[in-house]
MILUM-574667 format. One record per residue (C-alpha): residue in three letters; x, z, y. Coordinates in steps of 0.001 Angstrom, whole numbers, plus 500000, padded with zeros to 6 digits. Example, Ala and Ser with C-alpha at 12.3 -4.5 7.8 and 13.67 -1.06 7.14 Angstrom:
% MILUM-574667
+-----+--------+--------+--------+
|   r |     c1 |     c3 |     c2 |
+-----+--------+--------+--------+
| ALA | 512300 | 507800 | 495500 |
| SER | 513670 | 507140 | 498940 |
+-----+--------+--------+--------+
This chain:
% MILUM-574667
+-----+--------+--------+--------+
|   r |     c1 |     c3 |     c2 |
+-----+--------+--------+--------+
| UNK | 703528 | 252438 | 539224 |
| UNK | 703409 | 256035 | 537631 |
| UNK | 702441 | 257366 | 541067 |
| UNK | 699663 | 254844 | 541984 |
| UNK | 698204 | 255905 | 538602 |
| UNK | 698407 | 259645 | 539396 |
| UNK | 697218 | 259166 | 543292 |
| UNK | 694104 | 256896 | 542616 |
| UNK | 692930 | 256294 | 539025 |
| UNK | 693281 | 259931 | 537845 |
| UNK | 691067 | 261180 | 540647 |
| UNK | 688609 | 258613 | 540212 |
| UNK | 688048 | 258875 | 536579 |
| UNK | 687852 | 263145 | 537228 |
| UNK | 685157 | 261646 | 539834 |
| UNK | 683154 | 259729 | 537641 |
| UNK | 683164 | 262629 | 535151 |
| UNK | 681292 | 265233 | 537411 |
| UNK | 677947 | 263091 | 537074 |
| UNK | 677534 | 265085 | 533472 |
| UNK | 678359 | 268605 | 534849 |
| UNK | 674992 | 268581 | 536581 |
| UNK | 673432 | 267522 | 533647 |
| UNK | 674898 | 270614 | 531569 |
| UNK | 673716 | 273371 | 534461 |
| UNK | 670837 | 271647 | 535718 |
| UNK | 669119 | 269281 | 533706 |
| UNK | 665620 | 269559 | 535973 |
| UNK | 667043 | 267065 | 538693 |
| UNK | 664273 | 264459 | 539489 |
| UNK | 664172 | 260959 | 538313 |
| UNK | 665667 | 259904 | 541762 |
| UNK | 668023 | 263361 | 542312 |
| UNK | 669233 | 264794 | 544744 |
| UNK | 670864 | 263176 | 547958 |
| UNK | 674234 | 263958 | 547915 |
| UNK | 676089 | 264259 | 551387 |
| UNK | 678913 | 262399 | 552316 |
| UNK | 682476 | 264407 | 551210 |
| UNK | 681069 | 265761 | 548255 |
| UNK | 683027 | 263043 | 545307 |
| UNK | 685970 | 264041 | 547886 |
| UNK | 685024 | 267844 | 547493 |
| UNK | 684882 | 267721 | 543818 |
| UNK | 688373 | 265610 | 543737 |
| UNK | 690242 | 267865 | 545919 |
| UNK | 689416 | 270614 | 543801 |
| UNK | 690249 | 269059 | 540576 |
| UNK | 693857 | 269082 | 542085 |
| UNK | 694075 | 272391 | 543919 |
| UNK | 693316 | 273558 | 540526 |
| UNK | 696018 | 271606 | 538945 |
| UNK | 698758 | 272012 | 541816 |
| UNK | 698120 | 275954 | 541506 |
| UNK | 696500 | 276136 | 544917 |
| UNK | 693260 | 277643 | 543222 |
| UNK | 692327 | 279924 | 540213 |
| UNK | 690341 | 278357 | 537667 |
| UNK | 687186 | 280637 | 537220 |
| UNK | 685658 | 280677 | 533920 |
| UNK | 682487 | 279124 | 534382 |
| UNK | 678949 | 278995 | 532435 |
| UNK | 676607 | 276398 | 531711 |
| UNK | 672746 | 275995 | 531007 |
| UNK | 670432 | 278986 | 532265 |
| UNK | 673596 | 281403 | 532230 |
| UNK | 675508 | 279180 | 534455 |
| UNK | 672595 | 278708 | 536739 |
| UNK | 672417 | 282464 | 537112 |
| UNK | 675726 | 282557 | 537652 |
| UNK | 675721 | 280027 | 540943 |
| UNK | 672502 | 281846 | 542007 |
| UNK | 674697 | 285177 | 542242 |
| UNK | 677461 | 283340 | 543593 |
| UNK | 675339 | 282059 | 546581 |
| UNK | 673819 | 285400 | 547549 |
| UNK | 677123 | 287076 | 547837 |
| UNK | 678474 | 284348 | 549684 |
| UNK | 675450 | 283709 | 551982 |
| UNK | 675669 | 287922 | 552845 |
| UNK | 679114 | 286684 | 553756 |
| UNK | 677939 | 283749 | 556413 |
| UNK | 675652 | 286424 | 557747 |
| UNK | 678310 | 288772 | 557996 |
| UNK | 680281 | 286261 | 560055 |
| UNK | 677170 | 285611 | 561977 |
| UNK | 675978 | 282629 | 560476 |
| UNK | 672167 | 282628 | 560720 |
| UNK | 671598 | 279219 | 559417 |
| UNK | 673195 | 276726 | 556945 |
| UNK | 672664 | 274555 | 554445 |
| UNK | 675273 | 274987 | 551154 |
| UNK | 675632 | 271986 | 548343 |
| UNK | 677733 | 272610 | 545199 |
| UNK | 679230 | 269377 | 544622 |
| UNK | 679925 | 269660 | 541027 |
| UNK | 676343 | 270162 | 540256 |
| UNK | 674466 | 268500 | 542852 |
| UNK | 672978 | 271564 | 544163 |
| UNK | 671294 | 272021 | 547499 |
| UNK | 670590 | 275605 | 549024 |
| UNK | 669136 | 276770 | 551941 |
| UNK | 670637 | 279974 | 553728 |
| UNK | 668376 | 281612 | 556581 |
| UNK | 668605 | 285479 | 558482 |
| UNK | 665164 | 286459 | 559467 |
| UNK | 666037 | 289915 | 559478 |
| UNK | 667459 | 289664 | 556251 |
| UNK | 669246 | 287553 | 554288 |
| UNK | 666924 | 284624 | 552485 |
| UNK | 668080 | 281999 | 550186 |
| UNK | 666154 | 279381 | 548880 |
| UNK | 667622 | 276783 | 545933 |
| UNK | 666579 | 273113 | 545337 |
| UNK | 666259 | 272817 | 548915 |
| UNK | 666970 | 269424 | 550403 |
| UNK | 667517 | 269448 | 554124 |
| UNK | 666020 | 267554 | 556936 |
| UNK | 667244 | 264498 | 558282 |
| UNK | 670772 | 265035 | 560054 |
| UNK | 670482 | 268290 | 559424 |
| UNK | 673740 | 270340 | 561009 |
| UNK | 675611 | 273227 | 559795 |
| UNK | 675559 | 271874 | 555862 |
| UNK | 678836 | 273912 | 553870 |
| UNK | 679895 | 271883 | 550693 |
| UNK | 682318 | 273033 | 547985 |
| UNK | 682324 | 273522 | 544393 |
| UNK | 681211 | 276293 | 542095 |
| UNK | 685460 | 276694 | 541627 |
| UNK | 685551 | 277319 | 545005 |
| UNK | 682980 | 279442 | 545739 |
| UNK | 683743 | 281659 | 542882 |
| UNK | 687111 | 282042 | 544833 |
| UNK | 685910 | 282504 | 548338 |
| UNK | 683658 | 285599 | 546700 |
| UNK | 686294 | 287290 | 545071 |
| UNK | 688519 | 287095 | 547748 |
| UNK | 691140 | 284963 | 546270 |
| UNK | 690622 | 282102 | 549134 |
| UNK | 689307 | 282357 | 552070 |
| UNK | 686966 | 280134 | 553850 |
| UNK | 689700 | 278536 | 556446 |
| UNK | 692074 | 278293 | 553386 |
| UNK | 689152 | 275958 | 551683 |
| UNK | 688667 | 274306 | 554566 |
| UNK | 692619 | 273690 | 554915 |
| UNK | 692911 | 272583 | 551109 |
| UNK | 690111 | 269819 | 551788 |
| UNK | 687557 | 271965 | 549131 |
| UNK | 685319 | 273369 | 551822 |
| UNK | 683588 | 270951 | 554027 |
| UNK | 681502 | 272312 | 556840 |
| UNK | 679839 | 270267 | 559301 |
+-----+--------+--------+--------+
């Protein structure tokens, strides 16, 4: 019984929480919001528990206009990454804050936030601000994300 509660209603009620983490970094979201892709609740989930089994580093993280700043900084360095890995094209969403971004090489590097993609669009990255903190500083890699279930690329 003690293991049913740990496998399925812990993770759901950590689920249900994230909805008011977007609200404390970005409170501008539309009356509809954003469209969240499928695997992100399972994103945000997986990385609850990578951070509990010791699997990944909790980063200290901000909120309001610092914290916004702070995923904004976190994205360039990680789209200069994708590019450096020869990437051209993606589109990123940080599940625990419902953020879409938009990663293009036209020569140079260009990242756009609040950026919705098309229809079907291909090459979408999601993960969480955790994560992404940890790909940066080179304490996970991408394939290790991937592995763990806290990177989803499609």
């Amino acid at each position: 019984m003690l293991t049913h509660i740990k496998r399925y209603i812990v993770p759901l009620f950590i689920a249900l929480s994230f909805s008011t983490h977007a609200c404390l970094l970005h409170p501008a979201l539309n009356a509809q919001g954003t469209s969240t892709p499928k695997g992100a609740v399972w994103v945000d989930i997986q990385t609850q528990l990578a951070m509990q089994n010791g699997a990944l580093e909790p980063a200290q993280l901000q909120t309001g206009e610092a914290g916004f700043r702070q995923v904004s900084w976190w994205l360039r360095l990680f789209t200069r990454m994708l590019s450096e890995s020869g990437v051209t094209h993606s589109y990123i969403y940080i599940a625990d804050i419902g953020l879409w971004a938009k990663h293009n090489v036209n020569g140079n590097v260009q990242l756009e936030l609040e950026v919705e993609p098309e229809q079907e669009s291909s090459n979408v990255i999601i993960l969480s601000r955790q994560t992404l903190q940890a790909i940066i500083s080179q304490n996970l890699t991408y394939q290790q994300g991937v592995e763990l279930g806290i990177v989803i690329s499609s």
